[in-house]
C-alpha positions as CSV (number, residue, x, y, z in Angstrom):
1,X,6.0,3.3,-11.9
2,X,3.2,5.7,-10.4
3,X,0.2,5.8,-12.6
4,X,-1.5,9.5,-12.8
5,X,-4.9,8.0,-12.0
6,X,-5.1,11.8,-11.0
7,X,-6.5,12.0,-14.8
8,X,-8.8,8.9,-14.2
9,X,-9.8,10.8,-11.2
10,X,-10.9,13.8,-12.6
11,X,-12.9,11.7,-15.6
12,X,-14.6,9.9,-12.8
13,X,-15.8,13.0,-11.2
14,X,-16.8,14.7,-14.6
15,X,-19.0,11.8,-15.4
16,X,-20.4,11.8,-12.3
17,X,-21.4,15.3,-12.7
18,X,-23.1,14.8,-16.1
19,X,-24.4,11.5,-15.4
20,X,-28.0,10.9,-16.4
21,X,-29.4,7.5,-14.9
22,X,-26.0,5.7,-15.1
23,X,-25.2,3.8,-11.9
24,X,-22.1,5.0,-10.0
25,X,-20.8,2.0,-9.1
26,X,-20.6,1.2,-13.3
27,X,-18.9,5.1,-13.8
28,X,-16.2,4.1,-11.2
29,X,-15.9,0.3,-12.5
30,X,-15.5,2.4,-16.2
31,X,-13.2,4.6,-15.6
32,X,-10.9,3.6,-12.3
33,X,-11.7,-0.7,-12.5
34,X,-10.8,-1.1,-16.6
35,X,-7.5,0.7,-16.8
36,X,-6.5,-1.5,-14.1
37,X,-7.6,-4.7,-15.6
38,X,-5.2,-3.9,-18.4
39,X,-2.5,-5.2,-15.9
40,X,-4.7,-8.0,-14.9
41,X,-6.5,-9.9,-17.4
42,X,-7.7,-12.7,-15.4
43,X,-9.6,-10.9,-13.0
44,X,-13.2,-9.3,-14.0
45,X,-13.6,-5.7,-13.3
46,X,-16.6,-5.9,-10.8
47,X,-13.9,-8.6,-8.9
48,X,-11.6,-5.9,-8.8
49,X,-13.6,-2.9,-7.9
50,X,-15.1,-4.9,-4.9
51,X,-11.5,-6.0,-3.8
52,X,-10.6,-2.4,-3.8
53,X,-13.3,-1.2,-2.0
54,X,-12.8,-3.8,1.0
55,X,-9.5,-2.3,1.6
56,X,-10.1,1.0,1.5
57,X,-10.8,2.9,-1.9
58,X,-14.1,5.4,-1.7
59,X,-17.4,4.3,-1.5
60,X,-18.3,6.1,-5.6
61,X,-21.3,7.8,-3.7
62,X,-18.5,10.0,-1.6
63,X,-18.0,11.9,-5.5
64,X,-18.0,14.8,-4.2
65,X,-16.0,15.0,-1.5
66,X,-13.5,12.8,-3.7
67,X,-13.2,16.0,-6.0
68,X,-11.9,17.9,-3.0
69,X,-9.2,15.3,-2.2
70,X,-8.1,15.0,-5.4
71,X,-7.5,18.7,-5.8
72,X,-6.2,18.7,-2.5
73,X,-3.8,15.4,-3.1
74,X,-2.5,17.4,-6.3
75,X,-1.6,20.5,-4.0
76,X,0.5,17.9,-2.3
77,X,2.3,16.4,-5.1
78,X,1.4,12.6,-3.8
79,X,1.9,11.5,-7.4
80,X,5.3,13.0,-7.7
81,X,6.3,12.0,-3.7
82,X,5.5,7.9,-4.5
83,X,7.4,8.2,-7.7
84,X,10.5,9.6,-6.1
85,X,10.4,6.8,-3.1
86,X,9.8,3.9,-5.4
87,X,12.8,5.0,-7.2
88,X,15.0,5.0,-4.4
89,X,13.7,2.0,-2.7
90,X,13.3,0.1,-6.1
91,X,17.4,0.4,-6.6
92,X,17.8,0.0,-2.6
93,X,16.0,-3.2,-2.3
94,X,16.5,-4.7,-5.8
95,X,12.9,-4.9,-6.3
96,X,11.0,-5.2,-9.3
97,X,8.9,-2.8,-11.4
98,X,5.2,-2.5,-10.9
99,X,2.2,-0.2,-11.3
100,X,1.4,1.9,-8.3
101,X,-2.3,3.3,-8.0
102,X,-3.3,5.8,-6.3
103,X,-6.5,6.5,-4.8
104,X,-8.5,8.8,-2.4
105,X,-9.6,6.7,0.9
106,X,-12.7,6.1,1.3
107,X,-14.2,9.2,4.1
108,X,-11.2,11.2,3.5
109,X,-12.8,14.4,4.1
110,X,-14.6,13.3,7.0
111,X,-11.1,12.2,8.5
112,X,-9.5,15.4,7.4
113,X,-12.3,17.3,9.5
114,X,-11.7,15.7,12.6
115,X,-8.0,15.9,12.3
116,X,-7.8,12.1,11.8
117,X,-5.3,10.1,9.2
118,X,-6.5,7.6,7.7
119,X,-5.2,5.6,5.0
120,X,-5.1,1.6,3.9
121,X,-2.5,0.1,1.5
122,X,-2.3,-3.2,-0.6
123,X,-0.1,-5.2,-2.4
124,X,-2.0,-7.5,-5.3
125,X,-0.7,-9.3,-8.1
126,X,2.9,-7.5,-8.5
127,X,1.1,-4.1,-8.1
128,X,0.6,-1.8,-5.3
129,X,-2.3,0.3,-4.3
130,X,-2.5,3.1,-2.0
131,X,-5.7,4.8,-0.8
132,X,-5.1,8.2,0.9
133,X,-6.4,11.3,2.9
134,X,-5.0,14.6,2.4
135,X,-3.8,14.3,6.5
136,X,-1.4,12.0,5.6
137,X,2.3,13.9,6.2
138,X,5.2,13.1,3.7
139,X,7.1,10.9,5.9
140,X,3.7,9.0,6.5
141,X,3.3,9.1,2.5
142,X,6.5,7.4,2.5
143,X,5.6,4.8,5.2
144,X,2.9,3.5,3.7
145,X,4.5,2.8,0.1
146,X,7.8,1.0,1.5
147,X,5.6,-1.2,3.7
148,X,3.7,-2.2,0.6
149,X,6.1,-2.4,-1.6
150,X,8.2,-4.5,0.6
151,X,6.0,-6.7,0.1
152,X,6.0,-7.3,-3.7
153,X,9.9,-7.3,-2.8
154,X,9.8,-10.1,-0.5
155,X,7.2,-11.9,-2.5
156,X,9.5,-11.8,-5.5
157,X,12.6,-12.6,-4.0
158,X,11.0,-15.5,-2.5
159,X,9.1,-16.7,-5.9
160,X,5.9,-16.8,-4.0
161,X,3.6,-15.1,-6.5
162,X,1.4,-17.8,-8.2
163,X,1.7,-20.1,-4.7
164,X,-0.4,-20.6,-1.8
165,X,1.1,-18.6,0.9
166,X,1.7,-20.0,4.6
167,X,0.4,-18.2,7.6
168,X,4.6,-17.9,8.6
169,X,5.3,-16.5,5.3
170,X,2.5,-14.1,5.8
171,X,3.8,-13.2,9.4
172,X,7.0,-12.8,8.1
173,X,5.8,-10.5,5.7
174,X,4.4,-8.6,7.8
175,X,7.3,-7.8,10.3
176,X,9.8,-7.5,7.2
177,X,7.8,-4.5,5.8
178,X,6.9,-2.9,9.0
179,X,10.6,-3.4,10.0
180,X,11.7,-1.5,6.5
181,X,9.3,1.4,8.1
182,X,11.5,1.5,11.1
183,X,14.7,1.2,9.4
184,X,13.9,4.0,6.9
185,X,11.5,6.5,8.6
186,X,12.1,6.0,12.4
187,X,10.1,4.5,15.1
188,X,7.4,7.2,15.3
189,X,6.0,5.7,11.8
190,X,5.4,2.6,13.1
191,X,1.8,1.3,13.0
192,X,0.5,1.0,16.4
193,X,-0.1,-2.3,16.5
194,X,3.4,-3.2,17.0
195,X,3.1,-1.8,20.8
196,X,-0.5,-3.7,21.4
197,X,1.3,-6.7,23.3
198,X,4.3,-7.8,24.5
199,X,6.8,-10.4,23.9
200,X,5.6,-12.7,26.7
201,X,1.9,-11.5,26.2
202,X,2.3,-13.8,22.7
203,X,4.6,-16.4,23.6
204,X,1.8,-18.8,24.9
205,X,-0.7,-18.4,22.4
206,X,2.6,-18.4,20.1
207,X,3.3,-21.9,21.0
208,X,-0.1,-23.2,21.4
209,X,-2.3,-21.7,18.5
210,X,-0.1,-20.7,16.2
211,X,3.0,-23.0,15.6
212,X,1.0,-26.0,15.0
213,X,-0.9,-23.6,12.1
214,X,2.0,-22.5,10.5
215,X,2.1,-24.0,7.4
216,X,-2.3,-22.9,7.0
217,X,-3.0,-21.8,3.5
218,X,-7.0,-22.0,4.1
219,X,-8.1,-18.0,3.1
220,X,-10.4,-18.1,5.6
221,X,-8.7,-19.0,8.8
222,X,-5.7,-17.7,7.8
223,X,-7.5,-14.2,8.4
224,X,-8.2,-15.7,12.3
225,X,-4.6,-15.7,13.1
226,X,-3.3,-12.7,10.9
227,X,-6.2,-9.9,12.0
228,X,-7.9,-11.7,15.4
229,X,-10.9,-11.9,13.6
230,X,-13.5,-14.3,14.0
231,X,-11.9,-16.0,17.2
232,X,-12.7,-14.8,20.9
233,X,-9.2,-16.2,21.8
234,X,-7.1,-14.5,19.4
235,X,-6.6,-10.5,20.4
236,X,-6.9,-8.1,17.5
237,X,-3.9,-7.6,15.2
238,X,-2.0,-10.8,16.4
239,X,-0.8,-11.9,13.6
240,X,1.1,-8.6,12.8
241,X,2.2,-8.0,16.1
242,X,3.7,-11.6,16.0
243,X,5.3,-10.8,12.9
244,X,6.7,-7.9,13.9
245,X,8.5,-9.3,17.4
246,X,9.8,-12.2,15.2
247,X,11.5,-9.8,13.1
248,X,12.7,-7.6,15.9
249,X,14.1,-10.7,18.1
250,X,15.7,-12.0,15.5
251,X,17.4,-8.9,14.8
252,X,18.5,-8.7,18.7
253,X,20.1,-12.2,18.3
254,X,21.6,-11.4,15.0
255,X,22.1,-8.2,13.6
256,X,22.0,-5.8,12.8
257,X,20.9,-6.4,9.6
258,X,19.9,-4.3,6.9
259,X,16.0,-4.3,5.2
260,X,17.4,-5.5,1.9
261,X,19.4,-8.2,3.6
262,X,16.0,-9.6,5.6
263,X,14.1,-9.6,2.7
264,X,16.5,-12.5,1.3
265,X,16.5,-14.6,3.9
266,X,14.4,-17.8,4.2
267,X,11.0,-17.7,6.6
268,X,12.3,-20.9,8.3
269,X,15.4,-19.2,8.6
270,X,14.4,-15.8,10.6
271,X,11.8,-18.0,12.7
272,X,14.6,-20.6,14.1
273,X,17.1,-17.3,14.6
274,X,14.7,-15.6,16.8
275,X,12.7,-16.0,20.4
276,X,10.4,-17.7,18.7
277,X,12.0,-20.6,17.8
278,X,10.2,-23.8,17.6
């Protein structure tokens, strides 16, 4: 279910208003970081709050812009929006129930004044977090949710939580959720990565850098292959573009198949059924 961090929100805010020589980084730990470790006992709150802030939540010294989004993110009923899609796609998809938080991005104002949308989205331990700017349209609201929640979907059809993922479960992933965004939205919500290269752009460094990898669990190459990072060869977003065509190719040669039928079958599976076969 969507929790109304709204109401976290507004605390943070109030006791950054009043605070005296109390760190901000410790009021957003306090009030946004704890509630959430009640969910995830495992993991310290300082853990947590710099996970979040890698993929996107505000930076606590943006308090006072973050007052404005909130009030603005109210006006736009995000809470109630999420809620109503997870319902739907919860009973569509079979999927399991899990917190959803909800969070301003971090520069949101700034993106709203140059007419940008920004936003970033994550799916961690069975819950999923969303970190928004009051640009974001409905349908784009929507987007965001089903892709991560697809994920938590996938993940627990597959019984993947609590084991090291592959690099072709992760590509899978990836093309499985962004397909779900197609399937349910349109083409026009599509990230834009799926259009940075095409089909035979990919096949070669396919074949030569990253079939032999496919079965990489190592954290910190697996981020070489997924995001281009770190690795002159490998062009920016590979490893969700690949994802993506995987998913699309194999739909070409098979389908059409539905979203909640994809997420059921095997990685192995899709891969062999597609243009990328190996």
């Amino acid at each position: 279910m969507v929790i109304q961090t709204n109401l976290w929100l507004n605390r943070f805010i109030t006791q950054c208003q009043n605070r005296r020589l109390k760190n901000l980084y410790e009021i957003q730990r306090e009030t946004l970081c704890l509630p959430i470790k009640e969910d995830f006992p495992d993991i310290h709150e300082e853990e947590l709050q710099f996970h979040l802030l890698q993929h996107g939540l505000f930076d606590p010294k943006e308090w006072r812009h973050v007052d404005e989004t909130i009030q603005q993110m109210e006006q736009l009923n995000v809470w109630k929006t999420v809620e109503q899609e997870y319902q739907r796609l919860k009973k569509k998809w079979k999927g399991p129930n899990v917190p959803i938080y909800i969070f301003p991005v971090t520069n949101a104002q700034a993106h709203k004044k140059n007419h940008l949308s920004d936003k970033g989205g994550l799916a961690f331990k069975g819950a999923v977090f969303l970190f928004l700017s009051p640009t974001l349209s409905t349908q784009e609201l929507k987007a965001l949710f089903a892709h991560e929640y697809n994920h938590v979907c996938r993940l627990t059809h597959m019984n993947l939580y609590n084991k090291a993922i592959t690099l072709k479960e992760i590509l899978i992933l990836e093309g499985l959720a962004e397909y779900a965004v197609k399937e349910l939205y349109g083409s026009q919500y599509l990230a834009a990565w799926i259009n940075l290269y095409s089909n035979e752009e990919i096949l070669d460094l396919w074949i030569n850098q990253f079939v032999p990898e496919l079965d990489l669990v190592d954290k910190s190459k697996l981020d070489i292959y997924v995001y281009g990072v770190g690795n002159r060869h490998f062009p920016k977003w590979i490893g969700y573009n690949i994802g993506y065509q995987i998913i699309e190719s194999y739909q070409e040669l098979n389908g059409p198949i539905t979203s909640s039928e994809l997420l059921l079958k095997p990685t192995d599976e899709i891969i062999n059924g597609s243009k990328f076969k190996y």
